[in-house]
N, C-alpha and C positions, 0 to 999 in steps of 0.2 A: 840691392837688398831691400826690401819690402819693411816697414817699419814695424811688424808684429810680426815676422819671419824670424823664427826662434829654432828651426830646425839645424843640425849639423851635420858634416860629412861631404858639404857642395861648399863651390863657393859662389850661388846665387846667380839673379838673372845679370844680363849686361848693362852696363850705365846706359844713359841717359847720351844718345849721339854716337853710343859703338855699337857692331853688330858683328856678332859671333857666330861662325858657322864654323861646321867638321867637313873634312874633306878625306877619302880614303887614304889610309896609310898599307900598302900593301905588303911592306917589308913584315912589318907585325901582324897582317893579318886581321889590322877594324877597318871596317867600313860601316860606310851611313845606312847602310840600311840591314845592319845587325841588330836582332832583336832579343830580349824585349826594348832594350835602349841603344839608338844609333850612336856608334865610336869610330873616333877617328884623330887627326890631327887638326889642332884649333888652328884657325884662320880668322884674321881682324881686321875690319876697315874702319873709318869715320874718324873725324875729324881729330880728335885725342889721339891718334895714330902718327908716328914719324913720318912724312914725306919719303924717306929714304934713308942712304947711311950719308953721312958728309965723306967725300972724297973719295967712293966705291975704287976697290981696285980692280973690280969685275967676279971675286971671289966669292960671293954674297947676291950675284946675281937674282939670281932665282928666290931668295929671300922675300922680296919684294913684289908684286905683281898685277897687273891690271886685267879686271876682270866688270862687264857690264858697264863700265865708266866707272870704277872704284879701284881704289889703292888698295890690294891685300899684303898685310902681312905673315908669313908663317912661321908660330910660334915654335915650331919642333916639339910640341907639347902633345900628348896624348891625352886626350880627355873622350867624356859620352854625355848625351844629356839625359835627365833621367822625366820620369814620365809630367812633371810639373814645367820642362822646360829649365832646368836649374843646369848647369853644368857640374860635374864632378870629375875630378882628379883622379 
């Protein structure tokens, strides 16, 4: 969050070492390239990111994923970003 970003209803850009992308959720029907603002399910890599789960039993597989040399996580979370790049809920 921005030190004079006073706006509400989002919860702001990504820290410092995470990056936040959507990836289509087709069960519900968002995807990235819905407009006016691209929605989907949040997906997180970078270093503040879990490596994995300790002791996977294979159930959670897919949880986890590697994409371009990066760890993704997916949050089951449905969010959009809005035209400042902010995310919202």
């Amino acid at each position: 969050m921005e030190f004079n970003d006073l706006t509400t209803g989002n919860v702001g850009k990504p820290m410092t070492g995470l990056e936040i992308r959507l990836v289509d959720w087709e069960e519900g029907n968002y995807r990235v390239t819905d407009r006016p603002n691209p929605r989907g399910e949040i997906i997180v890599a970078g270093d503040p990111v879990a490596k994995g789960y300790l002791n996977p039993d294979g159930s959670n597989v897919e949880t986890f994923f590697e994409e371009a040399g990066k760890k993704w996580f997916r949050t089951g979370d449905i969010g959009e970003f809005d035209q400042h790049g902010k995310l919202i809920f």
